[in-house]
N, C-alpha and C positions, 0 to 999 in steps of 0.2 A: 547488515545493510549499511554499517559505513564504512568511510569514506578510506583509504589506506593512504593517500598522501596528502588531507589535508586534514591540519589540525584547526582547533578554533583562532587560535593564536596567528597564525597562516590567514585568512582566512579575513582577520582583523586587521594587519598589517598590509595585503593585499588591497581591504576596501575603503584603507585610510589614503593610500594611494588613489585611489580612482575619485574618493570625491574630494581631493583635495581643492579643488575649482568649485566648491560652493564653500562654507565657512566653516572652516576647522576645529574652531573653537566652539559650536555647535554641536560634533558631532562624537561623540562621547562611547566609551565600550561598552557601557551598557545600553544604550541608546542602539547601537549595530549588533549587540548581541539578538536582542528584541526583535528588528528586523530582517535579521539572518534568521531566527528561529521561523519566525513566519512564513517566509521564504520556503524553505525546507518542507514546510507543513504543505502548501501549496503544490509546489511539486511533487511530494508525496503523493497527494491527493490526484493531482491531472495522471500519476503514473498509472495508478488504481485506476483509472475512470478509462484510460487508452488500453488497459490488459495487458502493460508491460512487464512479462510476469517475470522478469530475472528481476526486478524489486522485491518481490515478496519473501516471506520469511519461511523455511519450511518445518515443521515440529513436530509432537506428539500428541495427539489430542485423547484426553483418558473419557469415554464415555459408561454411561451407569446403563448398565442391559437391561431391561426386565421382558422375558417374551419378544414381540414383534416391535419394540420398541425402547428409543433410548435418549438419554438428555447425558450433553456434556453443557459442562458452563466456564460461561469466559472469564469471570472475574479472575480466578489465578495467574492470567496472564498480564503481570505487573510490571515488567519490564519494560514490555511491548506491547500496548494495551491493540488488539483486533479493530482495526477499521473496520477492512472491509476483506471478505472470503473468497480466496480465490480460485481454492477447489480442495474435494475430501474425498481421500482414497481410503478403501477398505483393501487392505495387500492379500487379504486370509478368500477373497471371493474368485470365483473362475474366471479367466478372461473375457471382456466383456461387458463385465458387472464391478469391476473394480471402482468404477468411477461411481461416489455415489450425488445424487439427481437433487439439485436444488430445484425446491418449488416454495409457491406463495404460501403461507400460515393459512388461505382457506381452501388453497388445494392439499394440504398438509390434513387439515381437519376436514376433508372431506376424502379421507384415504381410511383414516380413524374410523371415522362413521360409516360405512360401507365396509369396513373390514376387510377390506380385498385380500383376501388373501394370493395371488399370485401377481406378483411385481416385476419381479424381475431384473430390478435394483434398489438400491437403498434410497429412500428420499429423506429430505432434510428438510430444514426450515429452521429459519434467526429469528428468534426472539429476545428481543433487546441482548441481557446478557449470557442467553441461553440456548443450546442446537439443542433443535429436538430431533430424532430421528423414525421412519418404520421401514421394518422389512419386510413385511408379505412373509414370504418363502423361506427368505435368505434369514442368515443367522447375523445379526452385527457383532463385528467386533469389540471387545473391549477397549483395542488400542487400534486408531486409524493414522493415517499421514494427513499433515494440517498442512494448507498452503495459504498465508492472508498476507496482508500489508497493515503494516503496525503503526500507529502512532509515533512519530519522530519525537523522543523525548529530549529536552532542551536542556543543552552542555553550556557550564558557564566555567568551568574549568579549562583554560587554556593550552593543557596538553592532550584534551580529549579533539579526538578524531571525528569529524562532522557525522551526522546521521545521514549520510548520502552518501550514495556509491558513487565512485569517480566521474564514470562517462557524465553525470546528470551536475556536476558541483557549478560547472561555468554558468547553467542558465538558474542555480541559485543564486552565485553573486551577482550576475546582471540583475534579477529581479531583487535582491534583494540592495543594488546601486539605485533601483529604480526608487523604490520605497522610500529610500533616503531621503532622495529628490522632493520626494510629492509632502513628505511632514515636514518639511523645511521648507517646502511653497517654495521650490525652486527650479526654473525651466531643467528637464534633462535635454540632452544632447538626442536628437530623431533617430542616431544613426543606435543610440540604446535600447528604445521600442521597436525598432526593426530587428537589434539582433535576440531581444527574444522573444519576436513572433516566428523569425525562420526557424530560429530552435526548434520552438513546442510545433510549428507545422513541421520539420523532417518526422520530429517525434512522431507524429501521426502518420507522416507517409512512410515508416517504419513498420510502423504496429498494421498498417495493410497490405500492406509488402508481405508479411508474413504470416497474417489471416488467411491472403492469398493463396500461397505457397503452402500452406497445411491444409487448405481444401483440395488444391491440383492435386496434393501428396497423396489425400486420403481416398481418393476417385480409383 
């Protein structure tokens, strides 16, 4: 999920230019590292919350079987710590059932308790750092396909490449020009809260465009 043409370096040199019209001598590499990080995380964040799923990561996720049921745990994923899950394929199930069913922890334990045996897919449920999984019927995998959005971990080495994919990197420097602005107690320019409101609203009339279009598709 980052960025292939811009590095941090890039990035700092760019946002030294832009605020150059509030005080210079204020505005320090670690000071826009900081900001940029944040930035980053943010977006990250509205990409997750809009289900812009060409962000997210996709992996292997190792789950422990026992019978109708199963626990993977997230702590191993260090690199890229799990926000938030964007969806869990079982590849080994018939068509149909591959996708497997997130529900609430007490629709979860109330599937346990009942013991239903016929489901019909696999359901799931997050706990903190833990999927629990049942299957009814079905048999779960030991190895499923993981799709989530990871925590953007923060680059302070200037040849590393931003945690953000290209299309998204302009409406991090704007917000993160904005940032600048507001700890420095310094008016931004109108026409810079404008341009990242249109951003993140295309963002959204993106992400419906295409909610859209996969319901017309699937009718």
């Amino acid at each position: 999920m980052t960025s292939k043409d811009w590095t941090l370096n890039d990035a700092l040199g760019y946002l030294r230019v832009l605020t150059s019209q509030i005080d210079t001598t204020k505005v320090r590499s670690n000071f826009v590292i900081d900001a940029l990080h944040a930035s980053i995380s943010e977006v990250a964040q509205f990409l997750s919350v809009t289900k812009i799923f060409d962000y997210g990561i996709k992996t292997t996720l190792s789950v422990s079987v026992s019978g109708k049921y199963g626990t993977a745990v997230l702590t191993g994923f260090t690199t890229n710590p799990v926000n938030k899950i964007i969806k869990i394929v079982d590849t080994a199930q018939a068509d149909g059932k591959k996708l497997c069913v997130e529900v609430t922890q007490e629709q979860f334990d109330n599937l346990k308790n009942i013991k239903q045996e016929t489901t019909g897919a696999i359901f799931w449920a997050r706990n903190g750092e833990d999927i629990n999984f049942y299957s009814g019927d079905l048999t779960i995998s030991a190895s499923l396909s993981f799709w989530y959005v990871g925590y953007p971990k923060k680059i302070t080495t200037t040849t590393d490449y931003l945690e953000m994919k290209d299309p998204f990197v302009s409406l991090v420097l704007a917000k993160t020009k904005l940032k600048i602005y507001e700890i420095l107690k310094s008016q931004p320019p109108d026409s810079l809260n404008v341009g990242i409101n249109v951003q993140m609203a295309n963002l959204r009339n993106t992400t419906l465009q295409e909610n859209q279009a996969s319901k017309v598709g699937g009718k």
